[in-house]
N, C-alpha and C positions, 0 to 999 in steps of 0.2 A: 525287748526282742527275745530277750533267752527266759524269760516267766514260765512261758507253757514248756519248753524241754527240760527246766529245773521242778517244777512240779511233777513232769512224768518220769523222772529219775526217783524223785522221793519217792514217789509211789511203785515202785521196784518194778518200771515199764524202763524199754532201752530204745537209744538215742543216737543216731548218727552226728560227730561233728566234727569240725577241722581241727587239723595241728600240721603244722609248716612242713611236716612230713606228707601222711597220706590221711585220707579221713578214716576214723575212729569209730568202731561202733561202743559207746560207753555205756556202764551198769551199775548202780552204786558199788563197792568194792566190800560193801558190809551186808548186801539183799543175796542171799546163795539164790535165792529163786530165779533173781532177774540176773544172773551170772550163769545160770544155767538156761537161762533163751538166748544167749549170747551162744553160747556150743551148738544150743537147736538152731537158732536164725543161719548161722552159717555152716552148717554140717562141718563142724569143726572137732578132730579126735582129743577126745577129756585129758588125754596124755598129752597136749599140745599146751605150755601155761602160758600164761595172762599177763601184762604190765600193767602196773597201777600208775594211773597219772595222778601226778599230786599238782600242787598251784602256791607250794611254800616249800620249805628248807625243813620247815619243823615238822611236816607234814609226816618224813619219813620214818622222824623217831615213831609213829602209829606202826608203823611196818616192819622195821628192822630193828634186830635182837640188839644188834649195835655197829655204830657207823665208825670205822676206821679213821687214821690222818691222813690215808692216803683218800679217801671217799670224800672226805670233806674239802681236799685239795681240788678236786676235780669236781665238786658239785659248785665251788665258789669259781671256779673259773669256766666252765662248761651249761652250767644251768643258769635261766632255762632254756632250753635247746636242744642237741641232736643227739643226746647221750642217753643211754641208757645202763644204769648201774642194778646188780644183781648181791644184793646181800643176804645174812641169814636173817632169815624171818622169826617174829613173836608166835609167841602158840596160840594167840586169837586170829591171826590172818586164817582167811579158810582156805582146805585142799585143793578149792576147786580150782583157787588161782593156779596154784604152784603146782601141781598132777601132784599133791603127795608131794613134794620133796621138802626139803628143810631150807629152802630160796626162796627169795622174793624177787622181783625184777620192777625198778621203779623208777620213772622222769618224768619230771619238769616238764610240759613242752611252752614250746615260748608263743604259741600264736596266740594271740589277748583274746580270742574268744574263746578258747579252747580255758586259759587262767579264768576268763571270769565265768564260766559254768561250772569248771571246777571249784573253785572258792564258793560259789551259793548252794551247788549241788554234793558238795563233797567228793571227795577220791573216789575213781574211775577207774575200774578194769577198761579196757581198749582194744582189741583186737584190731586192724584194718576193716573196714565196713564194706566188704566184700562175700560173696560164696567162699567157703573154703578150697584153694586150691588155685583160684580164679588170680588172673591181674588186681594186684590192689587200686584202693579209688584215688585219685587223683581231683575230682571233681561231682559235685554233686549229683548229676546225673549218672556217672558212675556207681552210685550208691543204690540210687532207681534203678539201674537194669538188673540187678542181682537179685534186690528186694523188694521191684515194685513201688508203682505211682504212688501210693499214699502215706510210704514210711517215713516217719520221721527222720527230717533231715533238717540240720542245722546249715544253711548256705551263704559258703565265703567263695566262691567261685574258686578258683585253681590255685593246688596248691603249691607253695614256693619251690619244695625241693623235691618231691617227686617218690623218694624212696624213704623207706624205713629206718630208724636209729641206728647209730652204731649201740650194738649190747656188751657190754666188757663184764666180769665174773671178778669184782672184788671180795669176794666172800674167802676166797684162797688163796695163796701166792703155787705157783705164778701165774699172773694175771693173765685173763686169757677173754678176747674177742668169738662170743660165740657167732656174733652177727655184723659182718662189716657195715659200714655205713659213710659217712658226709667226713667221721674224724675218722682220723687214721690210728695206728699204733703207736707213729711216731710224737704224733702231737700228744696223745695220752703220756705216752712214756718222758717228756721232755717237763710237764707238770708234774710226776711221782720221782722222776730217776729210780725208773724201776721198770724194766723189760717187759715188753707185752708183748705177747704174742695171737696168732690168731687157731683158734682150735682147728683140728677137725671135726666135720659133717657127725653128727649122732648118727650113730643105727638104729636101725628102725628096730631094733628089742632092748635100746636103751634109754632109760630115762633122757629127758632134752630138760636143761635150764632154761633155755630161751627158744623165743617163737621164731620160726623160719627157718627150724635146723634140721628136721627130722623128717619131711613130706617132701613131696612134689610138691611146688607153690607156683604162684606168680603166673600160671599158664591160661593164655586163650584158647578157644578151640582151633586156632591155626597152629600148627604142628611148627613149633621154635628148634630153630637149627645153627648150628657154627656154619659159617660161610667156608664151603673147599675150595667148590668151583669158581671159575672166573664169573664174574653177574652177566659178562657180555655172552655166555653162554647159557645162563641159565632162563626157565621160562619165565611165562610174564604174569603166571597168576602167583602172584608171590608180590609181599613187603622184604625191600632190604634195607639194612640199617648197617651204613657204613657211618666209620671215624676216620680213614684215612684219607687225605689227597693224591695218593696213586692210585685208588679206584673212581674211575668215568661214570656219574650216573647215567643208564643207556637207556632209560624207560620212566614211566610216570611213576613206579611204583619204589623206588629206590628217593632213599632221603639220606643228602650225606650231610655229615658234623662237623669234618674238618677238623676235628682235635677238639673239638667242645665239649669235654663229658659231664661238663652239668648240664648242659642244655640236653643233651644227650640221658641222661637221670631223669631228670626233670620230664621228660615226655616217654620215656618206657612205658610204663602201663597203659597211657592215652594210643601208644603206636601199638599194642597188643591188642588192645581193642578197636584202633579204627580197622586193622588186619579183617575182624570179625564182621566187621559192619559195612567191609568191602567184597566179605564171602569167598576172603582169599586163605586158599589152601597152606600156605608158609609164610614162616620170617625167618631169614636167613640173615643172620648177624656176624660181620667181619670181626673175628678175634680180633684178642689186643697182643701185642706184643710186649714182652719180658721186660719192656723200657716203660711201658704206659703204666705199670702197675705201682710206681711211685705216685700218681694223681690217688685219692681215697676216693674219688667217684667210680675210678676204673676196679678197685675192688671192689667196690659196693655192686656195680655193674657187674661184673664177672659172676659175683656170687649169686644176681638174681636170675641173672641169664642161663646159668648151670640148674638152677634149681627148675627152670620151667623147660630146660630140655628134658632133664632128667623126667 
């Protein structure tokens, strides 16, 4: 099944595929040419870097200058899987990944086709296989609307968890969350005994470690908003996307969760874009409140949701 996307990887051509996250557009991590069709395919800024997917343990020593005990704590109990770990990189890794800086950002992911293309085709830079700026893909067809009927795509039908990695910055103490995700702070912190925290947003005149900190992301062309108003007031050309049970769905276009925020992760980008293909003008999403944000879905949520208002 995977022959012809592992031979257009060697030949420094790029590849859509899954990982239990969101689908991947992948480039060999060693071809600068086919790492730089990855920036053009998605109009993606050079100053935005790259994850290497690896498909082994040993894989990283290729990447990083040197792996801590705390790194190898959390890569034996977290990989492969939702994690994403940022170390200091070797002086063969190229610029193009890192924009320049002296980090690598590198995971596992655990979906078996996503491992076994890795292992035949070697380490993978990855981006989301998306337009820059756009809702990530969640499903193959999401990968065609961005870039067209005939791109290569590797199809596992939809994916498990919806959203992106959590990215954590071992490189320095203290440990710091550039990019929320599926793990929390807490769970990372309860493997090290050692306090994580979650960063602040990069500015846009400074360098970004990880990908999804520094742009508007994550947006459809319907105009993404925090819910003010009551929905039984608001109009009907609009998607709303409630989690509470004191708000009444009043119209077709209102989907509630009831407190399910992985279900609620898990269809984000598909409800961004059915928005689009419903030719509806809004998404109006009910905050969470100061109690939800112990779930690691509701920050992971929060964070995506912020980024596509913004």
């Amino acid at each position: 099944m995977l022959n012809k996307y592992v031979k257009l990887l060697k030949n420094g051509e790029i590849v859509a595929f899954p990982t239990e996250t969101v689908y991947g557009l992948g480039a060999s991590a060693w071809n600068l040419s086919a790492i730089r069709m990855i920036f053009d395919q998605k109009g993606r800024p050079t100053d935005n870097p790259l994850i290497v997917h690896i498909s082994s343990a040993r894989m990283v020593e290729d990447f990083a200058k040197e792996i801590p005990d705390n790194a190898l704590k959390l890569m034996e109990h977290f990989w492969p899987g939702l994690l994403t770990l940022i170390f200091h990189k070797k002086p063969e890794v190229l610029d193009v990944i890192t924009a320049g800086l002296d980090t690598v950002a590198i995971r596992w992911p655990k979906h078996p086709l996503a491992q076994e293309l890795i292992a035949q085709a070697g380490a993978l830079v990855a981006p989301s296989a998306n337009s820059s700026g756009k809702p990530s893909p969640t499903k193959p067809e999401h990968v065609r609307e961005d870039f067209g009927a005939d791109f290569p795509v590797i199809e596992a039908g939809e994916t498990d968890i919806g959203l992106e990695s959590t990215v954590l910055d071992i490189s320095e103490e203290p440990y710091q969350i550039y990019r929320p995700g599926a793990i929390s702070p807490d769970e990372i912190s309860k493997i090290i005994g050692t306090k994580v925290t979650v960063a602040e947003p990069a500015a846009k005149n400074t360098a970004a470690k990880s990908p999804g900190t520094k742009y508007t992301h994550y947006s459809p062309h319907a105009t993404v908003k925090w819910l003010e108003a009551n929905p039984q007031k608001a109009g009907q050309n609009a998607l709303y996307l409630l989690h509470s049970n004191k708000l009444e769905p009043v119209n077709q276009n209102i989907i509630q969760y009831n407190g399910d925020f992985k279900r609620m992760a898990h269809e984000l980008y598909d409800r961004f874009r059915q928005a689009d293909h419903e030719t509806l003008n809004a998404i109006l999403i009910e905050p969470f409140k100061e109690s939800d944000f112990k779930n690691p879905y509701v920050q992971a949520l929060h964070n995506r949701i912020s980024k596509a208002v913004s």
